[in-house]
Each structure stands twice: as structure tokens, then as C-alpha cells.
C-alpha positions in Angstrom: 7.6 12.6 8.6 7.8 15.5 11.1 10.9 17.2 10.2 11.9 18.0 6.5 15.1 16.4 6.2 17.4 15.7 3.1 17.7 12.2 3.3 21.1 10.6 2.4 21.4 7.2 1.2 24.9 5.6 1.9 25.4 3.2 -0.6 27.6 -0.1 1.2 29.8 -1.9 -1.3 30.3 -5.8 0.3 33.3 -7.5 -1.0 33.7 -10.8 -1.2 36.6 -12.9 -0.4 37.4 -16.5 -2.1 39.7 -18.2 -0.1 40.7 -21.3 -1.6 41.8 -24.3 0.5 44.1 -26.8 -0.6 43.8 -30.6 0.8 46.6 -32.6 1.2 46.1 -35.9 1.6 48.6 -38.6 3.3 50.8 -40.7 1.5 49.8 -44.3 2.1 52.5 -47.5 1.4 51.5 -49.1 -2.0 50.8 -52.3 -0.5 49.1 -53.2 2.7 51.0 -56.0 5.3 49.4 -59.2 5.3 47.5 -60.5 8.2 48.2 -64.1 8.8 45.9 -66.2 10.2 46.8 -69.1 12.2 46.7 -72.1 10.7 44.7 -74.5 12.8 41.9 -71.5 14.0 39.2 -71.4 11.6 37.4 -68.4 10.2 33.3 -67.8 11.3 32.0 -65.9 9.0 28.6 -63.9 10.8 26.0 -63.0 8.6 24.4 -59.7 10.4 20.8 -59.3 8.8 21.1 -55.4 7.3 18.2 -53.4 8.3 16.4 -51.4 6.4 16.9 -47.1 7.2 14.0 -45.7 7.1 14.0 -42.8 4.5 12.3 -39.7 4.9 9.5 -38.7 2.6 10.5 -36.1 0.2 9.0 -32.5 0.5 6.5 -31.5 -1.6 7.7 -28.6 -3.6 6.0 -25.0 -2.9 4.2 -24.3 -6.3 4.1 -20.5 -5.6 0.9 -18.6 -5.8 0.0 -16.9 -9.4 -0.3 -13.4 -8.9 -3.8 -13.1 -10.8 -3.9 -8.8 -10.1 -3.3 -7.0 -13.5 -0.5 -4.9 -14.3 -0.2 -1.4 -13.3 -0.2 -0.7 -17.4 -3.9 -2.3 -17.3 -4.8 0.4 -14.5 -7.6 1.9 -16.3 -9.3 -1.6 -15.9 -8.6 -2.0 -12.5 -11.9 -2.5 -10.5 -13.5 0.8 -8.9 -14.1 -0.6 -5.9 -10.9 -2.5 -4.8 -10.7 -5.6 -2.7 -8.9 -6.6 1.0 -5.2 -6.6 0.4 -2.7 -8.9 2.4 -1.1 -5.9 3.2 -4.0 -4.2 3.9 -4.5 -6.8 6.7 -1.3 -6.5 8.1 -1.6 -2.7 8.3 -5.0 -2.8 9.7 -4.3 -5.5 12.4 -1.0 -3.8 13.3 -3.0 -0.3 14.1 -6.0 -2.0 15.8 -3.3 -3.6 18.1 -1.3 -0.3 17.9 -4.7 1.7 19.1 -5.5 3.6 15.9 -9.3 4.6 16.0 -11.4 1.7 14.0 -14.5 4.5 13.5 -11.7 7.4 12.1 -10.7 7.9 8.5 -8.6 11.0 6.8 -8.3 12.6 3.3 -5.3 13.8 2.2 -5.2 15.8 -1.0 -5.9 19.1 -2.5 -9.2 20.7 -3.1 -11.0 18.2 -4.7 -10.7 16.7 -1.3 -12.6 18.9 0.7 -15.7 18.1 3.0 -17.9 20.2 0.2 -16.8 18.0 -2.5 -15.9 15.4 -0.6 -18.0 12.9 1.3 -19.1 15.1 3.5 -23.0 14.9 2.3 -22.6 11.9 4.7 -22.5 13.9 7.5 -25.1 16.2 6.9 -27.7 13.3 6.1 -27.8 14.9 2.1 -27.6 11.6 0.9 -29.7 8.4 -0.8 -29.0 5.1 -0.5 -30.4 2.9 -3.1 -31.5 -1.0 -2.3 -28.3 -2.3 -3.0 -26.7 0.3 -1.1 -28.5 0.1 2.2 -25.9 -1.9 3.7 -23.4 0.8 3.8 -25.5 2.9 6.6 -23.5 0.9 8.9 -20.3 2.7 7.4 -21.9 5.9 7.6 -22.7 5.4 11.3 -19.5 3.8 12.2 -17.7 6.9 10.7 -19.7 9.7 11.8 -18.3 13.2 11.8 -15.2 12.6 9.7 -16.9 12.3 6.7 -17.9 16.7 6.7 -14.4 17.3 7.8 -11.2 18.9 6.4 -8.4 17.4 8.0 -4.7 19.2 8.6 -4.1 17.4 5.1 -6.3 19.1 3.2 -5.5 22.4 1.8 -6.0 24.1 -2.4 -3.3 23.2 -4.2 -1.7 20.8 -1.8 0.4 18.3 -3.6 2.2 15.6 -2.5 5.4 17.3 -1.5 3.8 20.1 0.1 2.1 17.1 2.6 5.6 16.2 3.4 6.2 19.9 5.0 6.0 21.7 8.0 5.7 25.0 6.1 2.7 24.3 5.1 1.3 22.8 8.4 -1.2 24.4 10.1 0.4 26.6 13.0 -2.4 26.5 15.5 -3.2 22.8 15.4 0.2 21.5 14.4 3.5 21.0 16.5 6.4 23.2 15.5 8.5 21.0 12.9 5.3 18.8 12.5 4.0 18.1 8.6 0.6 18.4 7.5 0.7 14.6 7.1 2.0 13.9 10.4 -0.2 16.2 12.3 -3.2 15.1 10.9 -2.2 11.2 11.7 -1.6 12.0 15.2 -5.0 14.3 15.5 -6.9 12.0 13.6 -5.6 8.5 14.4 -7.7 7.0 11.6 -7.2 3.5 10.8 -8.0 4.1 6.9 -6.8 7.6 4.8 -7.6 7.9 0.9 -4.4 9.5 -0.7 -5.8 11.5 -3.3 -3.4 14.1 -5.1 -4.2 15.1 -8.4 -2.3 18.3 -8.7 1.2 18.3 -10.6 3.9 20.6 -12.0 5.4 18.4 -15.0 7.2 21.4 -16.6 8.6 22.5 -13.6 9.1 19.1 -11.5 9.5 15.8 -13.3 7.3 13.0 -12.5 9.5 10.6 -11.0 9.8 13.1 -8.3 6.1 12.8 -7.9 6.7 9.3 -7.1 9.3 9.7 -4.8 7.3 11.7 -2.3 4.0 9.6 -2.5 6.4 6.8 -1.5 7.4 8.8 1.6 3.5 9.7 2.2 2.7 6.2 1.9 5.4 4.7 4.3 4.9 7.4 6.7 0.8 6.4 6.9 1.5 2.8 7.0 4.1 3.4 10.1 1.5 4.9 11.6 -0.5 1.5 11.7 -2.8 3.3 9.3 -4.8 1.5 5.6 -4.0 4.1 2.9 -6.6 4.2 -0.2 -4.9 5.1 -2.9 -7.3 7.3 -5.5 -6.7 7.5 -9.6 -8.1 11.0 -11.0 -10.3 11.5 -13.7 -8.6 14.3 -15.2 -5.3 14.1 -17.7 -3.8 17.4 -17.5 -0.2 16.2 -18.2 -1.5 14.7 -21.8 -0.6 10.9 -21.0 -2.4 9.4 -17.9 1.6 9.3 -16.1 0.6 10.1 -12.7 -2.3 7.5 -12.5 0.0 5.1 -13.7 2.7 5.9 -10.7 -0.3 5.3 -8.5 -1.4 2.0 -10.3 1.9 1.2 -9.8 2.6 2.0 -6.0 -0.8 0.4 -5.8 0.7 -2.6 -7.1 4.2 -2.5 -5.6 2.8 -2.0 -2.1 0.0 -4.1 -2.6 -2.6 -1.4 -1.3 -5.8 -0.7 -2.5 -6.8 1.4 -4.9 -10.1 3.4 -5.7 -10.1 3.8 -9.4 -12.4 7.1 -9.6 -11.3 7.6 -13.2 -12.6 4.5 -14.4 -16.1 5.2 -12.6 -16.2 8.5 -13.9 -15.9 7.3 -17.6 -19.4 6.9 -18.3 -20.4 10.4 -16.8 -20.5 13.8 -19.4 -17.1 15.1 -19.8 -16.2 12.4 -18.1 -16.7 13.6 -15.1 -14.6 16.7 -15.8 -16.3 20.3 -15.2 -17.5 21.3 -19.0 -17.6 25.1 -17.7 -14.5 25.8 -16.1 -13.4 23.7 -18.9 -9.9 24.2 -17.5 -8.8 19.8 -17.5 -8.5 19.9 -14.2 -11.8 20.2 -11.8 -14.7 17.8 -11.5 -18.3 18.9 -12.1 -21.0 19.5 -8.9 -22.3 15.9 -10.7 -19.2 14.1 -10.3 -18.6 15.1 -6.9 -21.9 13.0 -5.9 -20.3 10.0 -7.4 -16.9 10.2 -6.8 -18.4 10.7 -3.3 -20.5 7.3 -3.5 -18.0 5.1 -4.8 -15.5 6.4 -1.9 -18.1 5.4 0.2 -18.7 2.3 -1.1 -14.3 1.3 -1.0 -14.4 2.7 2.7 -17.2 0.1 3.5 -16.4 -2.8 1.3 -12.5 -2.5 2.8 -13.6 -1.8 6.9 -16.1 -4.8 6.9 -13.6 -6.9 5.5 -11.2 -6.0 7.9 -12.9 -5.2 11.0 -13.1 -8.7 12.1 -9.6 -10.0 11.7 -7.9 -11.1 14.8 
């Protein structure tokens, strides 16, 4: 979205007329004239063999696919490392055909997004695969150099309404009227971007309005022919889990993946939360290895299951 509008929703009322018909039908005499026959001309009756009409075979009804996903209330045991959406498909085909770059991928989030925190050991070869892991080198090389790099959507205490405006775009790299989201689609062109905004104002902002602007950040990346990875956050700070739950449920709605970092960060101390700022809201140095990891592992899992589509 480049320029910050206030968008107006006309709402278009459709009336419907019932116009009822009347059929008239003729009035016919009570009794029909007889048709005499003549008297000396007899009557051949022709029997016509009746053939038989051939008959169509019925249709087999459509049993519609069970949707076996779970529930955007069951978020918390959603799978870390999600799995190749139909959507996904579509989005990725659409930009491949569209001319995204297959070997670029964004972040788009606050601080806990940066290249320090973020990913970017993968740049900087500060990284060990294990066995099962060895695979993913592919990734890294396929990637390379946007894994140590802050995007134009990537600023401290960006949330997700601040990525919807040009206030808070970047003045040199940015067009004038240009959002930090839409700048850093057109500089980037990446064909995936993990949406990852874990920063909120609940006492000043309600939630639903957190909502409403993540759907605008996710339509405007999906325009863009780009794969958005939605990310869950390990920290609670509004006391009842309600903004991983409007992710779950975008995840759901959209039918977009979803990296569920709080559930992988579970098993780690504090849960992955930093135990000396102690402030509910910041990851420890340890998480960020992890949450790092796991990223890395979505980003390969999702790009070699799409990279081969036609």
C-alpha cells in the first residue's frame, strides 16, 4: 500500500423484486366433435416398435474434501515447521511467472527481526548444521546475502500499522508516499517474507485493530506475487495469547503458512523469553539461535516444495 489512505467501504443494498405471473389458460368446448369414419374404409392399425432413449449416467456427487488442518483455537499445537499450502502455490507460481526473485526473501517486523537476531548467522558462515540438517545448505546458498540483512521493513518498535505507513519509510531508499512494506517489496522482490510483529499497544489500541492491518500487510504481499510466513511469538505480554491467536487465525483463513516459534521455544528456559531483562517481551541470545534454525528450516522445507511447480 503506497499511500495511506482511509479506506471507505460502500455498503450496496440489492433489492429484490418478485414479480408474479399469472397464466391464463384457454377455454376449451366440453366435448370434442366426432370424427366419423367412413363406413366401408377400414382402420390399419401400425404397430411402431418404441425404441429405447438412451439415459445418461448419473453424476457422481462431489464428496468434498475434509479439511483435516486444526483450528486456529488449537494454534499452540500447530506444527513448527509448516507444510506447502494450496495457496501458497498459487502465490508462489503467480510471482515466478510475475518475475519475483526465487533466491530473495524479506522480514518484516520489529527488532526481534533484525539481521543480529535474526538469521543472519547464515550469512556470516556462524552456523552448524547437524546430520539431519545438511540438506538445508542448499537454502543457505540459494538465499545468500539476504539472510544478514535489514530490509526497509525492519525498524525497533515497528508494528503492523506503522509497516502500512510512509511516515515511517525510510526517506533515502523509499519513494515519496511509499510504505515501509511497499518499498521493501519493490527493492527486494522476494518471493517469500516472514511477517513477524510481536509488538502491541492493547490499552491504547484494541486488538481487532491489530487484525485489521495484518490483513492489509498480508494482501498487499500476496499482490505482490509474494509467499508470506506468518510467525507466532513466544512471549504473552497482553496476558492471554490474543495476538497469536489472530495470526493462527489469518493463518487459517488465508490458508498461509505459519512458523509456530512459540511452540518451538517451549522446551527452552524461560521459554525462550530473556530471564534478565525479564521485561515479557525480548528473547534470550539462546533463543535467537533457535528461532533462527527453525526459520531456516520453514524457509527450506516451503522453497523446495515450491520451486519446482509449473
Amino acid at each position: 500500500m503506497k499511500n495511506r489512505k482511509v479506506i471507505k467501504t460502500f455498503a450496496t443494498m440489492a433489492f429484490l423484486l418478485f414479480v408474479v405471473l399469472n397464466a391464463c389458460a384457454a377455454n376449451l368446448p366440453a366435448t370434442l366433435p366426432a370424427v366419423e369414419q367412413p363406413a366401408d374404409e377400414a382402420i390399419t392399425v401400425t404397430e411402431t416398435a418404441i425404441q429405447p432413449t438412451a439415459t445418461e449416467a448419473p453424476t457422481p456427487e462431489q464428496t468434498p474434501t475434509e479439511d483435516l488442518r486444526l483450528k486456529p483455537e488449537d494454534w499452540k499445537n500447530w506444527p513448527i515447521i509448516p507444510e506447502v499450502t494450496e495457496k501458497s502455490r498459487e502465490i508462489y507460481l503467480l510471482g515466478i511467472q510475475s518475475g519475483v526473485n526465487p533466491s530473495a526473501f524479506s522480514k518484516i517486523g520489529d527488532c526481534q527481526n533484525i539481521k543480529e537476531s535474526f538469521m543472519g548467522i547464515y550469512d556470516l558462515n556462524r552456523y552448524f548444521l547437524s546430520e539431519n540438517q545438511k540438506d538445508w545448505q542448499e537454502t543457505i546458498d540459494n538465499f545468500r546475502g539476504y539472510f544478514n540483512r535489514d530490509g526497509k521493513a525492519i525498524e525497533q518498535g515497528l508494528n503492523v500499522a506503522a509497516a502500512l505507513s510512509p511516515l515511517q519509510a525510510d526517506p533515502n531508499e523509499c519513494q515519496p508516499n511509499e510504505s515501509p512494506l511497499a518499498c521493501e517489496l519493490r527493492v527486494a522482490n522476494p518471493s517469500f517474507a516472514f511477517v513477524a510483529f510481536e509488538r502491541w499497544w492493547p490499552d491504547i489500541t484494541p486488538p481487532d485493530q491489530y487484525e485489521k492491518y495484518l490483513r492489509v500487510v498480508l494482501d498487499t504481499i500476496m499482490a505482490h506475487g509474494t509467499v508470506p510466513i506468518l510467525v507466532t511469538k513466544a512471549d504473552n505480554i497482553e496476558g492471554n495469547h490474543q495476538l497469536n491467536l489472530i495470526i493462527a487465525k489469518l493463518a487459517y483463513e488465508y490458508d498461509l503458512p505459519l512458523y509456530n516459534w512459540w511452540r518451538a521455544a517451549q522446551p527452552l528456559p524461560h521459554h525462550g523469553m530473556d530471564g534478565e531483562r525479564n521485561d515479557g517481551f525480548h528473547i534470550s541470545t539462546d533463543a535467537w539461535t533457535e528461532r533462527s534454525a527453525y526459520a531456516l528450516g520453514t524457509l527450506d522445507h516451503l522453497w523446495k516444495g515450491l520451486k519446482g511447480i509449473q
